[in-house]
C-alpha positions as semicolon CSV with decimal commas, in nm:
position;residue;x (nm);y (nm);z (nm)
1;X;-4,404;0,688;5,730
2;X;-4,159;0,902;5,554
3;X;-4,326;0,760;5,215
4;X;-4,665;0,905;5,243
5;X;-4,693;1,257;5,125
6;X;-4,983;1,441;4,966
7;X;-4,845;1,334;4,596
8;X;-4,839;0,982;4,677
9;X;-5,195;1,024;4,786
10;X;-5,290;1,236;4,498
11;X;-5,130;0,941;4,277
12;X;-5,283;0,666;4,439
13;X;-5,638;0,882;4,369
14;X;-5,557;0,866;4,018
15;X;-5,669;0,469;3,983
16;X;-6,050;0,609;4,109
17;X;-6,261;0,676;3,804
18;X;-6,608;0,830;3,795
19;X;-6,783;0,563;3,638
20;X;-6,996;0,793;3,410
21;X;-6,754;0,963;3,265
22;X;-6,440;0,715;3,257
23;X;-6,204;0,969;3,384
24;X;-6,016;0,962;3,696
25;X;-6,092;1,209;3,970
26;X;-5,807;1,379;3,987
27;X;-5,786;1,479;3,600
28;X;-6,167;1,604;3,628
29;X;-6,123;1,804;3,915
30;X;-6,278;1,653;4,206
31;X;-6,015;1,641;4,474
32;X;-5,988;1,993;4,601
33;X;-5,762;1,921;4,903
34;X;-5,512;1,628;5,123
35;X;-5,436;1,642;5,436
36;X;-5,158;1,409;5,609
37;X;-5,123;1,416;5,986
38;X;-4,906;1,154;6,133
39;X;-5,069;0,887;5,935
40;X;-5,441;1,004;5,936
41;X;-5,523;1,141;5,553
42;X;-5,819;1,389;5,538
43;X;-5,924;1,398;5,101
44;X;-6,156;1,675;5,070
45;X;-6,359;1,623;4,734
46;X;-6,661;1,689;4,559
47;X;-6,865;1,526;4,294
48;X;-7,006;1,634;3,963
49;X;-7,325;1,721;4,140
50;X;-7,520;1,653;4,475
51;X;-7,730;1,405;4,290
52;X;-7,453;1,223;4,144
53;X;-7,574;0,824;4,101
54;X;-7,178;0,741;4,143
55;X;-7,091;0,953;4,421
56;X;-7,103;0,599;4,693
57;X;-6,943;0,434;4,470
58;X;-6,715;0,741;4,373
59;X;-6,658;0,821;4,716
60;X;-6,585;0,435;4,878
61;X;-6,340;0,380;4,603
62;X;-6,170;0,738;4,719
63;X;-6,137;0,615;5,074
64;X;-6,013;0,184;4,962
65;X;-5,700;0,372;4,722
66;X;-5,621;0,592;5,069
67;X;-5,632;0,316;5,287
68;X;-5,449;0,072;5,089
69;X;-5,088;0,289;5,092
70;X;-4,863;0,210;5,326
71;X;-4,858;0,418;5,664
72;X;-5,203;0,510;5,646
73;X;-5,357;0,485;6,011
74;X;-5,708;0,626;5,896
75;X;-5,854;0,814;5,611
76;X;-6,134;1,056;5,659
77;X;-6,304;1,179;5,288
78;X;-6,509;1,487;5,357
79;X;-6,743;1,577;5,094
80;X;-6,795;1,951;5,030
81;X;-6,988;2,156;4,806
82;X;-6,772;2,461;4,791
83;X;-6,646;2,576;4,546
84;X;-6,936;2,397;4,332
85;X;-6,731;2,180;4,043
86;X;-6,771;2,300;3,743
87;X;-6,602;2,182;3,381
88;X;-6,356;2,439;3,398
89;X;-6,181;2,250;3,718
90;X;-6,119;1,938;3,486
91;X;-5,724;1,917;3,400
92;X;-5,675;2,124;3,066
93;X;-5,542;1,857;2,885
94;X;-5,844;1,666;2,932
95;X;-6,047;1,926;2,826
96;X;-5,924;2,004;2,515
97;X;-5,895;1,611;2,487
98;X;-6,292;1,598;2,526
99;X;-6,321;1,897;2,334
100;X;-6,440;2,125;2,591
């Protein structure tokens, strides 16, 4: 279990896009913590907003990229509303990409 750390999970949450905007949710700012403990990963996350249409879909993708690294007993993703997600928590580069 030596391989799983908190960047291989942050990698692996790379390959989950938010549908709506076609941007993975690590570059727009949606995973605000990772927790490893002996094999059980805690993602704490948010979404654009609480009435995000993607956010099951957002959200069950989250938890199949976990699950599917090696040495991953369980994966738990909690989804909080604080701090609220705003633009400004969207990778710089990607801003100024988008224009932002």
């Amino acid at each position: 279990m030596a391989g799983l750390t908190e960047e291989v999970v942050r990698k692996s949450l790379r390959s989950v896009k938010d549908p709506e905007l076609n941007l993975n949710i690590m570059d727009i700012g949606l995973v605000y913590d990772v927790d490893i403990e002996d094999g059980n990963v805690t993602v704490k996350m948010t979404l654009t907003s609480p009435g995000c249409p993607a956010g099951p879909e957002i959200l069950g993708d989250t938890e199949q990229a976990v699950r599917a690294l090696e040495g991953v007993k369980d994966v738990q993703v909690e989804l909080v509303w604080e701090p609220y997600w705003t633009p400004e928590r969207i990778d710089p580069r990607v801003r100024a990409f988008l224009g932002l």
